[in-house]
C-alpha positions in Angstrom: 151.7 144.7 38.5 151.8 146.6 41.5 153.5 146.0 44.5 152.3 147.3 48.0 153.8 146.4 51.4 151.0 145.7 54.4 153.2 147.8 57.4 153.5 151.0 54.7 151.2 153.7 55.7 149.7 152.2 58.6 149.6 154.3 61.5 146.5 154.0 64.0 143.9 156.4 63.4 143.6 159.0 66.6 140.9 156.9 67.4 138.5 153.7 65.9 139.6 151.6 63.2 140.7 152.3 59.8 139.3 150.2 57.2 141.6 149.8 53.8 140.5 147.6 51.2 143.5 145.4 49.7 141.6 143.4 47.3 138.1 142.7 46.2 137.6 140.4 43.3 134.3 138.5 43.1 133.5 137.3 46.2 136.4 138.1 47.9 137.6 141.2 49.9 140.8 141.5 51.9 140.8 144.6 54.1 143.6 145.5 56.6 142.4 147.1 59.8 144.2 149.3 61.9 143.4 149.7 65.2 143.6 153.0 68.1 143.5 152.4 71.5 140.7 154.5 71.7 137.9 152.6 70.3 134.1 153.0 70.6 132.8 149.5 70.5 130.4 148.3 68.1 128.8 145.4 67.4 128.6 143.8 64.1 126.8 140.9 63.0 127.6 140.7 58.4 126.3 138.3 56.0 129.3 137.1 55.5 131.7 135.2 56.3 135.2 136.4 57.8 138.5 135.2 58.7 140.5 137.6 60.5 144.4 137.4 61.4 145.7 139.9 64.2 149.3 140.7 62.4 150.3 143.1 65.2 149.4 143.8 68.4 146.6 142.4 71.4 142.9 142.8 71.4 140.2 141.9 73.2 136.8 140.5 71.3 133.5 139.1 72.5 132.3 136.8 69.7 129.0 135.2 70.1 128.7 136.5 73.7 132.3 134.6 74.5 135.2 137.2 75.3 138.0 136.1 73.0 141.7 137.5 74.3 143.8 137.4 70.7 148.0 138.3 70.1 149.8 139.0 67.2 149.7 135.7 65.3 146.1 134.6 66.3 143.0 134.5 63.8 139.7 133.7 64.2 137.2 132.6 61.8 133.7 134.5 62.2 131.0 133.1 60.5 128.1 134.9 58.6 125.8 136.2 61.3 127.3 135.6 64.6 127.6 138.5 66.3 131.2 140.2 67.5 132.3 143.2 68.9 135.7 144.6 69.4 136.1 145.7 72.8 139.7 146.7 72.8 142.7 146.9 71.2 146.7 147.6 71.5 147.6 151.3 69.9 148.4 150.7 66.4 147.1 146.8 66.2 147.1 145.2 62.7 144.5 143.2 61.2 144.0 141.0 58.0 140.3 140.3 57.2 139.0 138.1 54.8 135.9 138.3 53.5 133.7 135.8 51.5 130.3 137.3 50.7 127.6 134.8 49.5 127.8 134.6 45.7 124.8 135.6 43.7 122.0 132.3 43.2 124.4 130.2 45.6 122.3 128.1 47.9 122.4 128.5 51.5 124.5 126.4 53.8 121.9 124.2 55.9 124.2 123.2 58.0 124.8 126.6 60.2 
């Protein structure tokens, strides 16, 4: 068993996000972002769903056409298909992001 720490090699990229995969079992994907201040926004709208927690930093989203203001210690679920975009973001800002992807022959939720 291996142990990794979250903060280790986590400086911001000179500019976007850095996308590193922590864990993908089945359905499941945990990803930490890193954030640079110097980020070309871009909207994305996935199939499924995703809780994200901001560990570090301040950002600015619009979810849904709402702008959502979030600080270190906020998360947000975004649910399969809504659109959001990350408009800014605080130099080195730290995300957790949970993904659940639709399993294989599951049913769709009706009620969304």
């Amino acid at each position: 068993m291996q142990v990794r720490n979250l903060f280790s090699d986590a400086a911001a990229p000179r500019q976007g996000e850095r996308f590193d995969t922590l864990l993908s079992q089945r359905n499941l994907q945990i990803e930490r972002i890193v954030s640079s201040a110097v980020i070309t926004p871009q909207q994305y709208v996935q199939a499924q769903d995703e809780w994200v927690l901001l560990v570090r930093g301040e950002a600015v989203l619009q979810v849904a056409g709402e702008r959502v203001a979030l600080k270190a210690g906020d998360h947000l679920f975004l649910p399969a298909g809504v659109a959001h975009t990350v408009e800014r973001a605080a130099e080195g800002s730290l995300w957790l992001a949970v993904h659940l992807h639709p399993e294989p022959g599951a049913a769709p939720d009706a009620s969304r």
